[in-house]
C-alpha positions as CSV (number, residue, x, y, z in Angstrom):
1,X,45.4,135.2,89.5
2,X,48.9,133.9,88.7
3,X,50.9,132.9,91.6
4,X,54.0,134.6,92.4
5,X,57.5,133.1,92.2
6,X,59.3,132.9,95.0
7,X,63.0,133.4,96.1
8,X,65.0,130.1,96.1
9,X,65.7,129.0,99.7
10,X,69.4,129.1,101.5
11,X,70.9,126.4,100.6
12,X,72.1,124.5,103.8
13,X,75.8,124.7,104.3
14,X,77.2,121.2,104.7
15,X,78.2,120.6,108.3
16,X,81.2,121.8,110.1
17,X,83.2,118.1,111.4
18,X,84.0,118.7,115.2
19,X,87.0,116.4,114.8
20,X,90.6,118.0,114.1
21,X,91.1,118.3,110.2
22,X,94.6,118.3,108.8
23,X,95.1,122.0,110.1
24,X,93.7,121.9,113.3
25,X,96.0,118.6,113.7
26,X,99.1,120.2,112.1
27,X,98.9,123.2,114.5
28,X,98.4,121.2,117.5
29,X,101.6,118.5,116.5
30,X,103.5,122.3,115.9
31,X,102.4,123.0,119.6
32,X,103.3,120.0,120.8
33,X,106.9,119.8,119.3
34,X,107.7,123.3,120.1
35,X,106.4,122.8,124.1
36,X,108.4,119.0,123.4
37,X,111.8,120.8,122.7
38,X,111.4,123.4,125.5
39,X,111.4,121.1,128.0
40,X,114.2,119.3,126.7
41,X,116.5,122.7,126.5
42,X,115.8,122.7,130.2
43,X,117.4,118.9,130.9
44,X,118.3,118.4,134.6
45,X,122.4,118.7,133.3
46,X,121.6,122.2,131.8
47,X,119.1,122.8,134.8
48,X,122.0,121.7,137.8
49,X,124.7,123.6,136.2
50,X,123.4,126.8,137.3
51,X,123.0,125.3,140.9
52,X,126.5,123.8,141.2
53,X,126.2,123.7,145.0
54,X,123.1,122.4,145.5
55,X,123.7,119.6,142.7
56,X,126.6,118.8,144.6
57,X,125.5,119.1,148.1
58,X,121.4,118.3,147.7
59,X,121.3,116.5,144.1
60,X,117.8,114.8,145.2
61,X,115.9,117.8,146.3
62,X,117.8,119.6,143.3
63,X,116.7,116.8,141.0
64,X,112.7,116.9,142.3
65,X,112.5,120.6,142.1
66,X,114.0,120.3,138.6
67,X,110.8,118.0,137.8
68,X,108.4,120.1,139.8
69,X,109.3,122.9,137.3
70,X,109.3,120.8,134.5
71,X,105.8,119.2,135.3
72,X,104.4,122.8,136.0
73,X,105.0,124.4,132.6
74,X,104.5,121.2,130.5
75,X,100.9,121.1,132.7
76,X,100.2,124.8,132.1
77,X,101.0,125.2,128.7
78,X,99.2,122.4,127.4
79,X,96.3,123.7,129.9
80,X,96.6,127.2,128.3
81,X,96.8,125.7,124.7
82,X,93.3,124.1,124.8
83,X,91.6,126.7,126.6
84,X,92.5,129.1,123.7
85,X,91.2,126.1,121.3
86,X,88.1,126.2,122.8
87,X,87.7,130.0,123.2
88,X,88.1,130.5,119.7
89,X,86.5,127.9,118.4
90,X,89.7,126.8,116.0
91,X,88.7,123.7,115.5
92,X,86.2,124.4,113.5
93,X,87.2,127.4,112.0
94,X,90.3,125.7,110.9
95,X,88.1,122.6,109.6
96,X,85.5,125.1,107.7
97,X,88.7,126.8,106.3
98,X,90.1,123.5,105.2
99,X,87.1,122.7,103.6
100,X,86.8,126.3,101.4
101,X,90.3,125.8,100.3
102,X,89.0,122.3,99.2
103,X,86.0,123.3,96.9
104,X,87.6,126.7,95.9
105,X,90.8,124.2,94.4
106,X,88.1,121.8,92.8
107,X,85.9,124.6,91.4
108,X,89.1,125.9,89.9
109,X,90.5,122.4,88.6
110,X,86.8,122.2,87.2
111,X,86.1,125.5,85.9
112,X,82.5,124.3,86.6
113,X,80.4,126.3,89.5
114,X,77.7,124.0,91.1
115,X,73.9,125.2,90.6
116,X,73.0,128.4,89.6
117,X,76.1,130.4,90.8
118,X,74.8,130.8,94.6
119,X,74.2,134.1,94.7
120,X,75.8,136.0,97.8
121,X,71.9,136.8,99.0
122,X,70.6,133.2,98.7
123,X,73.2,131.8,101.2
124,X,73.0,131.3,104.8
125,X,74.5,133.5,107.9
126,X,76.9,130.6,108.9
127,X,78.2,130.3,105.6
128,X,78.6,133.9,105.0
129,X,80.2,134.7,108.0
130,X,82.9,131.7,107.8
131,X,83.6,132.9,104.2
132,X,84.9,136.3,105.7
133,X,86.8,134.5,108.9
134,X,88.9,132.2,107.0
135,X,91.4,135.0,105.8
136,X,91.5,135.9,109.6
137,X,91.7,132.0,110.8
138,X,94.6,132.2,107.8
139,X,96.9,134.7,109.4
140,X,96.0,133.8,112.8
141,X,97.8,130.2,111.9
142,X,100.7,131.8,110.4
143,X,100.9,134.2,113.3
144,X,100.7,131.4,115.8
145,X,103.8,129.3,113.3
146,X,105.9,132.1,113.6
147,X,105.5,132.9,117.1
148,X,106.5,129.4,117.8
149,X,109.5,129.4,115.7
150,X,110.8,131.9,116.9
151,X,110.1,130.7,120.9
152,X,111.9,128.0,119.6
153,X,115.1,130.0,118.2
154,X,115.3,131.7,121.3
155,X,115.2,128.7,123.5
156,X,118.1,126.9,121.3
157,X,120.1,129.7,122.1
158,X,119.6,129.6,126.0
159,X,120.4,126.1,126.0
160,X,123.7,127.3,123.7
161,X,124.5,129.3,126.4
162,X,124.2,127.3,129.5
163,X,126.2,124.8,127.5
164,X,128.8,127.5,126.9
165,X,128.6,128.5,131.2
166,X,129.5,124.7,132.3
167,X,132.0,123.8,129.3
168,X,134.1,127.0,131.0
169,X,133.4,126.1,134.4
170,X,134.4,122.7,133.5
171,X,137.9,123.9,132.3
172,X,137.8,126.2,135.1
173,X,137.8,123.3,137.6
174,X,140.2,121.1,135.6
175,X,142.7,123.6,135.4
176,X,142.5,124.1,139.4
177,X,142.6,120.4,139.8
178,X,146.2,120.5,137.8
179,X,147.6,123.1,139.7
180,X,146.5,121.4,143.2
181,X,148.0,118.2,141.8
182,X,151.4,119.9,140.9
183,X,151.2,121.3,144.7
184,X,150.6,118.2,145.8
185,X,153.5,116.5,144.0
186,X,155.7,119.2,144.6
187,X,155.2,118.7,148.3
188,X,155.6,115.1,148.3
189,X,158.6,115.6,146.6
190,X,160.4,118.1,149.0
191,X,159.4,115.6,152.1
192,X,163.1,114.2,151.7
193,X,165.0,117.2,150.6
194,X,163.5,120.2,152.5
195,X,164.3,120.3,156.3
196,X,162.3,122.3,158.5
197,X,158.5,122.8,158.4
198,X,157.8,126.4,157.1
199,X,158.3,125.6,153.2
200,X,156.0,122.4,153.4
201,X,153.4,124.8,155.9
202,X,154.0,127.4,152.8
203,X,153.1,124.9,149.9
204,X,150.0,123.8,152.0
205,X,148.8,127.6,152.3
206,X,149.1,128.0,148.4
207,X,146.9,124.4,147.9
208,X,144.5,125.7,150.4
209,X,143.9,129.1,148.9
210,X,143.7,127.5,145.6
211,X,141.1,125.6,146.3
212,X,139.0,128.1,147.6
213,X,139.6,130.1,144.8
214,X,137.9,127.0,142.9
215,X,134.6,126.7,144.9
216,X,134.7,130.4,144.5
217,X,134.6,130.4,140.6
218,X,131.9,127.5,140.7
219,X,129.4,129.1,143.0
220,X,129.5,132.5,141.3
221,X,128.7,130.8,137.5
């Protein structure tokens, strides 16, 4: 009796390096920048200008809870980050997608297919399975650049703003200062010419009121 031929077996897929591959590394440096310039659009200058009073009155427990804050979301993030990582396995997935794009470029450089073709039955589960997640790991990573970009846009433009608040609160106070300063001079010189008390008493009043009118500008922005 002849003997039968058999099926060829799977052929092993090659395995799957656990350390980051040049995706898996690009995505976490894009993390890492975009987390990096968060933190720096919330600077303890940008941070106090919104707390005028305090910064002015309390600058130490300003400037700790300024790094609490700081410390929390850099901790969280980063916390958040690898948890999804691990979750999802990206690692890998990004290194097994790396590594398709690799032999699908060199096949196509080649024009040569290795063995008899690998049919679609004669390969493994793993191997089958990957080949239909790497279009998904694909548009997860652009998802993931985009979504970071654009975290990124939109924290450029808070810091923009609070820039814009203290550069008017700025002038706000300097043009306050002048006027007290005019006040002031304008008093010193009617000392020697006015006589009486109720024009100096006057010209104090106006100061006063002024100035309050200052510390009322800066604790409202």
């Amino acid at each position: 009796m002849a003997p039968q031929s058999r099926s060829p077996s799977p052929v092993a897929a090659p395995p799957v390096p656990l350390a980051p591959g040049p995706r898996a590394t690009a995505l976490t440096a894009a993390f890492t920048s975009a987390l990096s310039r968060t933190l720096k659009t919330m600077s303890y200058p940008a941070f106090s200008a919104c707390f005028p009073t305090s910064a002015a009155k309390a600058s130490g427990i300003l400037k700790s809870v300024h790094g609490q804050i700081t410390a929390k979301i850099d901790e969280s993030s980063k916390r958040e980050f690898e948890d999804i990582m691990q979750e999802r396995d990206v690692v890998r997935g990004l290194n097994e997608l790396e590594r398709l794009v690799t032999e699908a470029r060199r096949r196509r450089e080649t024009g040569v297919l290795e063995g008899p073709g690998e049919a679609p039955h004669t390969l493994p589960p793993t191997r089958l399975y990957l080949a239909h997640l790497a279009p998904y790991l694909a548009e997860t990573e652009i998802e993931l650049q985009a979504e970071l970009k654009q975290i990124q846009a939109e924290n450029e433009g808070l810091a923009q703003g609070l820039q814009g608040q203290r550069e008017e609160v700025e002038r706000l106070v300097e043009g306050l200062e002048t006027v007290v300063r005019d006040l002031e001079a304008a008093n010193e010189a009617m000392d020697g010419v006015v006589e009486g008390e109720d024009m100096r008493k006057d010209l104090g009043e106006m100061e006063e009121e002024l100035r309050d009118l200052g510390r009322e500008r800066e604790m409202k922005l």
